[in-house]
N, CA, C and O atoms as CSV, one atom per row, in Angstrom:
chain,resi,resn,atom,element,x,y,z
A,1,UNK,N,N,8.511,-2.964,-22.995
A,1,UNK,CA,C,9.262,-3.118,-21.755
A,1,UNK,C,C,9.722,-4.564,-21.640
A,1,UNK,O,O,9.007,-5.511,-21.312
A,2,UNK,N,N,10.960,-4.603,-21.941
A,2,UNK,CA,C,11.694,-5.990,-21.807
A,2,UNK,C,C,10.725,-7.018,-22.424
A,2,UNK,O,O,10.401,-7.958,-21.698
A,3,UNK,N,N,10.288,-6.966,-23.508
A,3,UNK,CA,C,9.547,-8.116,-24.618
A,3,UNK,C,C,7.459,-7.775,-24.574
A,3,UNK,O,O,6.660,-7.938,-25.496
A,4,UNK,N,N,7.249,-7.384,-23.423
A,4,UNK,CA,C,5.899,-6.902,-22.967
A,4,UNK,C,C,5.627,-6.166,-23.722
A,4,UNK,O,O,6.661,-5.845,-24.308
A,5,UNK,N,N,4.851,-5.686,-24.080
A,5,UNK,CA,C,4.004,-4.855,-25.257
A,5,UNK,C,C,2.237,-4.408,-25.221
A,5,UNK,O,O,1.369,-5.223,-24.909
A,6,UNK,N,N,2.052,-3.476,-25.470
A,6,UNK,CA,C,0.566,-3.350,-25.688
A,6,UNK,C,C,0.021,-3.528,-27.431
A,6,UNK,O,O,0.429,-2.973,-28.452
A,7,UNK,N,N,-0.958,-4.450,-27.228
A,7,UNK,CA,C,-1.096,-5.016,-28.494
A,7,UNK,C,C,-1.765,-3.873,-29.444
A,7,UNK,O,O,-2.278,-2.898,-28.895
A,8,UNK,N,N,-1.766,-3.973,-30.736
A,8,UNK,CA,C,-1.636,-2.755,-31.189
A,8,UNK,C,C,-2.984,-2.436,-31.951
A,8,UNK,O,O,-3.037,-1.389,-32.597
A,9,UNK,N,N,-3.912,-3.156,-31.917
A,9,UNK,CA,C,-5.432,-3.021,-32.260
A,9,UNK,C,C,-6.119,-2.955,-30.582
A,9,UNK,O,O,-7.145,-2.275,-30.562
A,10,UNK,N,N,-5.815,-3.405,-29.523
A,10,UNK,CA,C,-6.628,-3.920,-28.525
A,10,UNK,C,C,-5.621,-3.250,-27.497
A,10,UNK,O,O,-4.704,-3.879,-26.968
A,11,UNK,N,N,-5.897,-1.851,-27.259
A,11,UNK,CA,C,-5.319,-0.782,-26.084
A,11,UNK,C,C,-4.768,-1.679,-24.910
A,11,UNK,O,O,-3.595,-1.975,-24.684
A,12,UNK,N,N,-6.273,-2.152,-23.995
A,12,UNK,CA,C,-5.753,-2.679,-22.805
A,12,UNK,C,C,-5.655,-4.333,-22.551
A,12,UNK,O,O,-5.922,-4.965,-21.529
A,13,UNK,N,N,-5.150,-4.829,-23.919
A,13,UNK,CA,C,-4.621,-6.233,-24.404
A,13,UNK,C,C,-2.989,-5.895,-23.976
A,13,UNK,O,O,-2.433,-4.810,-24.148
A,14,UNK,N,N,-2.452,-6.979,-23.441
A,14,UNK,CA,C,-0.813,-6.782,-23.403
A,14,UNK,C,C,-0.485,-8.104,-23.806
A,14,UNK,O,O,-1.066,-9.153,-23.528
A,15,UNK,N,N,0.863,-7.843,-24.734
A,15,UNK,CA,C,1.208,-9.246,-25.246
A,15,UNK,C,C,2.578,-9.750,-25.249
A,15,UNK,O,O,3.252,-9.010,-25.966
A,16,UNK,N,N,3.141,-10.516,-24.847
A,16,UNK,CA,C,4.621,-10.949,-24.911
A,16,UNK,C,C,5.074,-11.148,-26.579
A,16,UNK,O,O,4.630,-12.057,-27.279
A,17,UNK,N,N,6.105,-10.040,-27.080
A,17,UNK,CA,C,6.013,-9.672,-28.034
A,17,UNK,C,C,7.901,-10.822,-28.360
A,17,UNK,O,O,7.888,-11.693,-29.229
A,18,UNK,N,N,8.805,-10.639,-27.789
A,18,UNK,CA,C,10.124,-10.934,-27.555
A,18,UNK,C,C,10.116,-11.397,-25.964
A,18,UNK,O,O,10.579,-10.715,-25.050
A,19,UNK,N,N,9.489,-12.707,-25.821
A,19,UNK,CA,C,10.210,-13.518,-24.641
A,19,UNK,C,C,10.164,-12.465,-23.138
A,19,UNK,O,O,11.085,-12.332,-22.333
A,20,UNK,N,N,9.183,-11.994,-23.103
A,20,UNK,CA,C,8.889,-11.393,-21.983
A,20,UNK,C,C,9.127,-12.091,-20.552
A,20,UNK,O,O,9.184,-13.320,-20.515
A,21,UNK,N,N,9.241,-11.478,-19.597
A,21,UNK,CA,C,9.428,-12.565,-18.376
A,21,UNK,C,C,8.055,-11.999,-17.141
A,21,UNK,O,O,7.660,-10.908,-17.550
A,22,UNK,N,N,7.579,-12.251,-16.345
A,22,UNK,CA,C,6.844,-11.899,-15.325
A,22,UNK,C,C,6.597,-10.782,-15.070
A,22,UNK,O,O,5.522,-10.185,-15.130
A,23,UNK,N,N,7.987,-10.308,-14.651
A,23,UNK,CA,C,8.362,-8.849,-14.063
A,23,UNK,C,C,8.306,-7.892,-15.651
A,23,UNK,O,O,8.545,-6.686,-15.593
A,24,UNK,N,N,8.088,-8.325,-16.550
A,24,UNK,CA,C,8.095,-7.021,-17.534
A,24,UNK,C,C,6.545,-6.781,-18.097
A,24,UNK,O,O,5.981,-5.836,-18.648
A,25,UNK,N,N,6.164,-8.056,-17.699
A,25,UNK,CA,C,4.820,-7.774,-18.373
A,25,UNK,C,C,4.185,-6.886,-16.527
A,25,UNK,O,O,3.393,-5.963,-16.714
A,26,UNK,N,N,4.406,-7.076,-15.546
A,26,UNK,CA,C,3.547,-6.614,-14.190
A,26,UNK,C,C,4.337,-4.981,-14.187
A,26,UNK,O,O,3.921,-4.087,-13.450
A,27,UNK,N,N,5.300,-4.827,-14.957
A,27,UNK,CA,C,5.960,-3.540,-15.276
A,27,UNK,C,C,4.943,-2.388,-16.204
A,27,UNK,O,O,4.479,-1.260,-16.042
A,28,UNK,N,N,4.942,-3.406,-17.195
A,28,UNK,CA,C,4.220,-2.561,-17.939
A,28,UNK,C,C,2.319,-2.301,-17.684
A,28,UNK,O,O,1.476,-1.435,-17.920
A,29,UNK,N,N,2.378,-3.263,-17.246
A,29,UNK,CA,C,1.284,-3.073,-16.440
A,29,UNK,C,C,0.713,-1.630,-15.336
A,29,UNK,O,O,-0.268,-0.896,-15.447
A,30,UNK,N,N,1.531,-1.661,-14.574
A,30,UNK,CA,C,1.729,-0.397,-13.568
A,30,UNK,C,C,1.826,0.481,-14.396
A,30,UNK,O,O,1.001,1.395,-14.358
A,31,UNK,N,N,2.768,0.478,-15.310
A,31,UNK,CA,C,2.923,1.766,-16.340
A,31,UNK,C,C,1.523,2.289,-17.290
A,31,UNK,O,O,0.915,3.326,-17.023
A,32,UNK,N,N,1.277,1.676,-18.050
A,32,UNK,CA,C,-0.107,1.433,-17.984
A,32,UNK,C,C,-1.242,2.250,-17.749
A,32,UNK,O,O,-1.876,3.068,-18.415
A,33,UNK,N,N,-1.331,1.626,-16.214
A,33,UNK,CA,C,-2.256,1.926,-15.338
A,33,UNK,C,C,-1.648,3.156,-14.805
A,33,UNK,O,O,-2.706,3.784,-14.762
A,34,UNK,N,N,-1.179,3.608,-14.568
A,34,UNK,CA,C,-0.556,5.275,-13.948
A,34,UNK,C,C,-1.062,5.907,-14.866
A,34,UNK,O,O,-2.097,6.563,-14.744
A,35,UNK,N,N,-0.173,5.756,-16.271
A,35,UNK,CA,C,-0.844,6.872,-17.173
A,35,UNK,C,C,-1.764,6.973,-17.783
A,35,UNK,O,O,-1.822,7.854,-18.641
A,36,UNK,N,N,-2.794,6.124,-17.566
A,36,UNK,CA,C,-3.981,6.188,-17.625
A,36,UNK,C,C,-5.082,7.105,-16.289
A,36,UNK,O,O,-5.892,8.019,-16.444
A,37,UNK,N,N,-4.733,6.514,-15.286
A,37,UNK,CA,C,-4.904,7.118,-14.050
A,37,UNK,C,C,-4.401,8.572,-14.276
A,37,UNK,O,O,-5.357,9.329,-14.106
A,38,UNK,N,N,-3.268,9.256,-14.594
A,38,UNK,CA,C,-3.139,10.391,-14.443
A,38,UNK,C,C,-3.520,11.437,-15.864
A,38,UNK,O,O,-3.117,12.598,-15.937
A,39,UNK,N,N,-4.346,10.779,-16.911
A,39,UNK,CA,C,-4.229,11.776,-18.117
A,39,UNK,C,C,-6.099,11.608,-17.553
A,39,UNK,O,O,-6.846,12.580,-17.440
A,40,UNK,N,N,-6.479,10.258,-17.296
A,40,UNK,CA,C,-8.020,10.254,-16.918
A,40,UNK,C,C,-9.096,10.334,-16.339
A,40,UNK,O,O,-10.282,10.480,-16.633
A,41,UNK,N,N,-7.916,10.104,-14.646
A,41,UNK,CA,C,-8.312,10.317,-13.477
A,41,UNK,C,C,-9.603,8.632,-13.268
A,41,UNK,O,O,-10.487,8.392,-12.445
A,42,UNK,N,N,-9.019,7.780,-14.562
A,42,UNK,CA,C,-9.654,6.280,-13.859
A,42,UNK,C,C,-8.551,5.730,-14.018
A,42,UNK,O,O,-7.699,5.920,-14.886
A,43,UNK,N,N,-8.581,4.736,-12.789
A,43,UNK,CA,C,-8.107,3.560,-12.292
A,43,UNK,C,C,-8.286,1.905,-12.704
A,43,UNK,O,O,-9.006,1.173,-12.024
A,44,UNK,N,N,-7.568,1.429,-13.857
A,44,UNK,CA,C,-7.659,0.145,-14.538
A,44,UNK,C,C,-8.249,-0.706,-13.320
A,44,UNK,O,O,-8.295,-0.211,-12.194
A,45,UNK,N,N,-8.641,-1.835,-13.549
A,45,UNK,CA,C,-8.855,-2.789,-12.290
A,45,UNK,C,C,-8.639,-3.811,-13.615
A,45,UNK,O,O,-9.318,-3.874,-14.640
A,46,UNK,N,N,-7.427,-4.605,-13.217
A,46,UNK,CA,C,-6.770,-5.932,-13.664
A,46,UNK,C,C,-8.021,-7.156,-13.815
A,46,UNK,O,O,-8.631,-7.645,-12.864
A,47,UNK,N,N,-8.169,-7.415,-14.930
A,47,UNK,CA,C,-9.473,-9.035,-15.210
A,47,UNK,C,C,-8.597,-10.071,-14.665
A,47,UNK,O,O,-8.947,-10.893,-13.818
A,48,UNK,N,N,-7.556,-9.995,-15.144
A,48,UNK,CA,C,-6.311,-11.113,-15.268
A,48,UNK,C,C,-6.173,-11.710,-13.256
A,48,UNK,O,O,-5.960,-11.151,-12.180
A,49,UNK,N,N,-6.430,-13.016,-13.708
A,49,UNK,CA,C,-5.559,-13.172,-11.829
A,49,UNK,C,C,-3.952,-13.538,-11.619
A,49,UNK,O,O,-3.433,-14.513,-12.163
A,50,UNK,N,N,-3.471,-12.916,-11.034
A,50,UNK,CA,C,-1.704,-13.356,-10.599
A,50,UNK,C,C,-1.279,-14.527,-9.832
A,50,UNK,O,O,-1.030,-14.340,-8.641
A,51,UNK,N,N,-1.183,-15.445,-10.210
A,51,UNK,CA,C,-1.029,-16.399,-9.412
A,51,UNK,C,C,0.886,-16.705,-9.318
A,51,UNK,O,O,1.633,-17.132,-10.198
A,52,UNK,N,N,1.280,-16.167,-7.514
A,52,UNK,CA,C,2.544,-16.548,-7.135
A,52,UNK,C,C,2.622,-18.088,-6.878
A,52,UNK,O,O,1.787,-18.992,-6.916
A,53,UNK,N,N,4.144,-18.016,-6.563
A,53,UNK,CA,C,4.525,-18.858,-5.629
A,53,UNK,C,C,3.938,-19.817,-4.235
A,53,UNK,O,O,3.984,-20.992,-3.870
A,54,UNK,N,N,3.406,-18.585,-3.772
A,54,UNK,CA,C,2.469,-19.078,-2.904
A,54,UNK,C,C,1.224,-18.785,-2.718
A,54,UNK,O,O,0.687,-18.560,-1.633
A,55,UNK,N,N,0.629,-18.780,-4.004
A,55,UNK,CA,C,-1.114,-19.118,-4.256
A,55,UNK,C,C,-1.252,-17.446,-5.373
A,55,UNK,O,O,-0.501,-16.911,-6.189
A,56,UNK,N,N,-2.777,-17.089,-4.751
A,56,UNK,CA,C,-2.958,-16.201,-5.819
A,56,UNK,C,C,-2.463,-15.089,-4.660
A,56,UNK,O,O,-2.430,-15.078,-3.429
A,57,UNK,N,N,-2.077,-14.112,-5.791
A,57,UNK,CA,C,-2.446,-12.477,-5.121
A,57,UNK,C,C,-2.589,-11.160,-5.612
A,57,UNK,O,O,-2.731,-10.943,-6.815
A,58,UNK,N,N,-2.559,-10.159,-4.656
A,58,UNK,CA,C,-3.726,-8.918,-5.224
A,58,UNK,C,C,-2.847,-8.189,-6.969
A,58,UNK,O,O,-1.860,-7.525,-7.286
A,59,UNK,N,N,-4.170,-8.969,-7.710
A,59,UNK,CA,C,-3.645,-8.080,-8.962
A,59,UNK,C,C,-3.271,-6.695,-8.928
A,59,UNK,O,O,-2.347,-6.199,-9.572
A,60,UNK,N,N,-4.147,-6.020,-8.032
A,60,UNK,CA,C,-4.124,-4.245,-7.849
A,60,UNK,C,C,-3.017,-4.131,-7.350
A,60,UNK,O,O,-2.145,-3.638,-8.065
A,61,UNK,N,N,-2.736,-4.463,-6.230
A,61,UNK,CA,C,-1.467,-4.392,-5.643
A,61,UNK,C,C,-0.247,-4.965,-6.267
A,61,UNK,O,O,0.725,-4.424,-5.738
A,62,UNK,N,N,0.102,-5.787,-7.121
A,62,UNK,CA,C,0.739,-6.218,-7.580
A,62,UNK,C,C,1.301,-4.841,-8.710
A,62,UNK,O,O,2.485,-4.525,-8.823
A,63,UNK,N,N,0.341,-4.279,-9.336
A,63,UNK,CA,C,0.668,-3.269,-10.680
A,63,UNK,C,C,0.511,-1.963,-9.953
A,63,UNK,O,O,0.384,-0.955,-10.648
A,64,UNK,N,N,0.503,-1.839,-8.508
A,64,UNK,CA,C,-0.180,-0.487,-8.420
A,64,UNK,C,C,1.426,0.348,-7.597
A,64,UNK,O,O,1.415,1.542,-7.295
C-alpha cells in the first residue's frame, strides 16, 4: 500500500519498502488489523506509539 509492506519473514513487522509516507503505512495497518480481526475474531493492539503534530495519540484509534 503506497510503499508500506508487511515484511515477509515477520507477519506483524511492517516495513517501508518504496518511500512510504505516514498515511500508507497507518493504512495498511487498519488493513491488517481488520483482516485479522475478521478471519480470527482477535484484535491486534499496536506496540508502536504514534506520535502527531500535537503530541502522542491513540494508536488503536488511529488504525481502527
Amino acid at each position: 500500500m503506497g510503499g508500506a509492506a508487511v515484511h515477509r519473514q515477520q507477519a506483524l513487522v511492517l516495513i517501508n519498502e518504496d518511500n512510504a509516507k505516514s498515511e500508507d503505512v497507518v493504512q495498511l495497518a487498519h488493513h491488517v488489523r481488520q483482516k485479522v480481526g475478521e478471519k480470527f475474531n482477535v484484535w491486534l493492539e499496536p506496540e508502536v506509539r504514534f506520535i502527531g503534530a500535537s503530541g502522542e495519540v491513540s494508536a488503536v484509534e488511529t488504525i481502527s
